[in-house]
C-alpha positions in Angstrom: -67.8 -28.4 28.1 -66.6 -29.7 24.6 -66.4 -33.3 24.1 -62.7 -34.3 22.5 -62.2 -36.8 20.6 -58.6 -38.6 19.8 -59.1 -37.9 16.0 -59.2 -34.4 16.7 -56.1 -32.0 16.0 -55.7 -28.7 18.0 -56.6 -25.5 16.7 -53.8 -24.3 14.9 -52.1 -27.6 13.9 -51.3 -27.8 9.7 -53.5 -30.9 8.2 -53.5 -32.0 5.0 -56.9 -32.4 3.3 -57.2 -34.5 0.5 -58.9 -37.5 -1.0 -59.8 -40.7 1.3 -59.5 -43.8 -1.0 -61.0 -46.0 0.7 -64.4 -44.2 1.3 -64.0 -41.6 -1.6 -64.5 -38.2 -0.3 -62.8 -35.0 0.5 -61.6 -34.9 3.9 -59.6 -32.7 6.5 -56.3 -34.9 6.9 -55.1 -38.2 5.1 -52.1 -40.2 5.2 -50.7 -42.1 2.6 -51.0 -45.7 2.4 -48.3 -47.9 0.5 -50.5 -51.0 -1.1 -48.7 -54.2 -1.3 -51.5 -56.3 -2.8 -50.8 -57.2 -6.3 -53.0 -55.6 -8.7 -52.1 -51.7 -6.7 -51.1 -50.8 -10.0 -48.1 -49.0 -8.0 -50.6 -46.0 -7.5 -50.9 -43.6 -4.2 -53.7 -44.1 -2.5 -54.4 -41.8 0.7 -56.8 -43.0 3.6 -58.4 -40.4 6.7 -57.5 -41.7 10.1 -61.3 -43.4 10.5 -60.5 -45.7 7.6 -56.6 -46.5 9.0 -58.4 -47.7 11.9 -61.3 -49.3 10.4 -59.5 -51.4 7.8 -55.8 -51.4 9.9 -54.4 -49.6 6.9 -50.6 -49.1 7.7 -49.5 -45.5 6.8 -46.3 -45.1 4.7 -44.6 -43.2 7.2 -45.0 -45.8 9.8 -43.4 -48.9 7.8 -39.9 -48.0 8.2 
């Protein structure tokens, strides 16, 4: 039997790969991350769900 995780989509679901900023690599699915610390420079910054959860980054989407 296969072992499931929770960060794992099923087959067939769109992800979005991109860039994690936090641990800067390619990965299968980010989210974007709105940075309120001063200094963010106002940039994008994207994070994989193991770095939401590691640092409690708060997705975009998820703020409103």
């Amino acid at each position: 039997m296969d072992e499931v995780t929770q960060d794992q989509v099923p087959k067939g679901t769109p992800t979005t790969a991109g860039y994690c900023s936090w641990h800067q690599r390619i990965v299968d699915s980010v989210r974007r991350i709105q940075l309120s610390e001063a200094g963010s420079g106002g940039k994008i910054h994207y994070a994989c769900v193991h770095c939401i959860r590691i640092f409690k980054l708060t997705p975009y989407e998820d703020q409103q």
